[in-house]
Z-matrix of the N, CA and C atoms (Angstrom, degrees):
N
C 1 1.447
C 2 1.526 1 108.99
N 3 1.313 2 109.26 1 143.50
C 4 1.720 3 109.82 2 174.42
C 5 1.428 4 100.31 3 -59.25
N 6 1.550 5 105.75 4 169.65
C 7 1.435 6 115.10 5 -166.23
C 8 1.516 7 119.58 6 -102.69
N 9 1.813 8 110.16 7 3.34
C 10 1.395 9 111.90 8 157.99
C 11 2.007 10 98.57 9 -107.50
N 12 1.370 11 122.26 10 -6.70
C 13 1.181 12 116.42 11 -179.73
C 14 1.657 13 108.42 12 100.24
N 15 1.470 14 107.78 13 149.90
C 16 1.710 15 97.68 14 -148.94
C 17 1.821 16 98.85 15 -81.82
N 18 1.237 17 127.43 16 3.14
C 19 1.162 18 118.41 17 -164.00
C 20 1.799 19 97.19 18 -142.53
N 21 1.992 20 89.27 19 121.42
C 22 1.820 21 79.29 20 -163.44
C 23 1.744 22 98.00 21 -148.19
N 24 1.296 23 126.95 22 100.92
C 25 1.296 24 136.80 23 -174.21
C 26 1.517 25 135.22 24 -77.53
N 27 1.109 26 99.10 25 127.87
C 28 1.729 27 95.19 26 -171.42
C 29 1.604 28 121.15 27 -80.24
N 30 1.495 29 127.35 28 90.11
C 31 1.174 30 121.26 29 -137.70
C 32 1.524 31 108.40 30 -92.11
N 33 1.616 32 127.90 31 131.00
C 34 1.217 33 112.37 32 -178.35
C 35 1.092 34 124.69 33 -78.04
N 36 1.112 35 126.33 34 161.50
C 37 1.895 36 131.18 35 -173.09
C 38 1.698 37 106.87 36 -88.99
N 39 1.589 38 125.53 37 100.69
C 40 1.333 39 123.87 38 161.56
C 41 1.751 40 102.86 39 -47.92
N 42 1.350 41 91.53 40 137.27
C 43 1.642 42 97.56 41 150.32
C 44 1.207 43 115.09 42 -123.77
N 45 1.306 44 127.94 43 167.62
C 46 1.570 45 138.13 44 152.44
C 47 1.534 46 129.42 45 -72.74
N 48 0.939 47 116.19 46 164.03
C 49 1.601 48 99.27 47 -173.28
C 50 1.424 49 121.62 48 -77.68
N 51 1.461 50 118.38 49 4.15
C 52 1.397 51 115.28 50 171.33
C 53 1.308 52 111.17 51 -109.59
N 54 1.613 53 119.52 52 -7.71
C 55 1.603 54 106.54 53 145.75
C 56 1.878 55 82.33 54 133.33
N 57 1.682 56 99.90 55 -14.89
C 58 1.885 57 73.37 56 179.63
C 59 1.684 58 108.62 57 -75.28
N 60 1.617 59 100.37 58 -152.01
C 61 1.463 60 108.47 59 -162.37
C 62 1.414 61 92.79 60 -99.87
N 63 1.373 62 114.61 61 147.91
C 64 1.771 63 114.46 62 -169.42
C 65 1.740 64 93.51 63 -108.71
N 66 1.450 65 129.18 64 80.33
C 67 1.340 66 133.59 65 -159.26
C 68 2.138 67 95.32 66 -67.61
N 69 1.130 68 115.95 67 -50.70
C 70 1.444 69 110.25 68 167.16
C 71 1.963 70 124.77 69 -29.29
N 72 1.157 71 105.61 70 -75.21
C 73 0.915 72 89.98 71 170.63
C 74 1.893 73 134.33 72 -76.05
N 75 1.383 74 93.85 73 8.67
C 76 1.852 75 102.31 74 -179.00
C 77 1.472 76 93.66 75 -79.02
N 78 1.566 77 114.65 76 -42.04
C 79 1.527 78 122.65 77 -155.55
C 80 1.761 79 87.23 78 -80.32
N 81 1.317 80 146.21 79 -29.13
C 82 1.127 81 156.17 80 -162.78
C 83 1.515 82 105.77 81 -75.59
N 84 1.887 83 104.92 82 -63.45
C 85 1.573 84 86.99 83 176.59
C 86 1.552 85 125.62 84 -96.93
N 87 1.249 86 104.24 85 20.52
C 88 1.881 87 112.34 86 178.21
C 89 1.592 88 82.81 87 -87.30
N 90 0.845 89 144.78 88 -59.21
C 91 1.542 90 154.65 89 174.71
C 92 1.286 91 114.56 90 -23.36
N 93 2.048 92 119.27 91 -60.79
C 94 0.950 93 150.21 92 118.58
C 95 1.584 94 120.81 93 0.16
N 96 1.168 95 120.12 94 -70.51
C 97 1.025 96 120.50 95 170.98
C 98 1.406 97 144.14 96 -61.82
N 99 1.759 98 97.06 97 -54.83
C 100 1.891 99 115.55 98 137.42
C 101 1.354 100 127.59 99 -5.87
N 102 1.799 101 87.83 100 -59.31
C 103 1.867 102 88.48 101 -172.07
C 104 1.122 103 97.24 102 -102.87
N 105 0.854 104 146.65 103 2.04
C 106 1.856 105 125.40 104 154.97
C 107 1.346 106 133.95 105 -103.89
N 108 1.608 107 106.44 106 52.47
C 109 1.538 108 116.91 107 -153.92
C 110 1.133 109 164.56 108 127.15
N 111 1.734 110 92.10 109 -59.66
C 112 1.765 111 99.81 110 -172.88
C 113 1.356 112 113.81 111 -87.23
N 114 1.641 113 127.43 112 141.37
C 115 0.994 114 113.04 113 -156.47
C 116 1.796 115 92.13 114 -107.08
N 117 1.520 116 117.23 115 20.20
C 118 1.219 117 115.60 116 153.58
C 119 1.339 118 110.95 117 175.55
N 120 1.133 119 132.09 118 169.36
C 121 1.234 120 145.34 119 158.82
C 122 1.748 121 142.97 120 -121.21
N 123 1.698 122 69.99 121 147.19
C 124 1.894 123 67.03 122 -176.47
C 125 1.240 124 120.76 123 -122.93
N 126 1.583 125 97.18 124 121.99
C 127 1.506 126 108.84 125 175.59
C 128 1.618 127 135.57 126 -83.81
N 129 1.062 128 139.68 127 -168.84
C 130 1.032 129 147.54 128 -176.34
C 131 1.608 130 113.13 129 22.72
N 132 1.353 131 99.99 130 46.97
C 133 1.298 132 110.46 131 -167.33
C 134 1.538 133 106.68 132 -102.29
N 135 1.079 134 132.42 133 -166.99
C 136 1.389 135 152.81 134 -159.83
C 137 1.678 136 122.70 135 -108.31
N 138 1.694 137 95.03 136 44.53
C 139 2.045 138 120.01 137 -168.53
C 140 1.797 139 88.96 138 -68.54
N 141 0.854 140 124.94 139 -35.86
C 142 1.885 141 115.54 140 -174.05
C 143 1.994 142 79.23 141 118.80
N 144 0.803 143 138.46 142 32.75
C 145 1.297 144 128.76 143 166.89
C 146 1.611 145 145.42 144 -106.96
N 147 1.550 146 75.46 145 12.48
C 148 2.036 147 92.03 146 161.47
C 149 1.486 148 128.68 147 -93.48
């Protein structure tokens, strides 16, 4: 197996509507994601979301 694992997602960042970080639903779809597959994720990565 590759050494981050063959399946690895670039996860987008929920926000709230006043611009902080909406940690509920982050913890919701990493969770989400977990169980359908990915054998990791990557955050604060480069989604087109700045």
């Amino acid at each position: 197996m590759a050494r981050f694992g063959r399946v690895l997602t670039a996860m987008v960042t929920p926000f709230n509507d006043d611009g902080s970080l909406n940690l509920d639903v982050a913890q919701q779809l990493a969770r989400y994601l977990q169980d359908h597959g990915n054998d990791g994720l990557v955050i604060a990565g480069t989604t087109g979301e700045a």
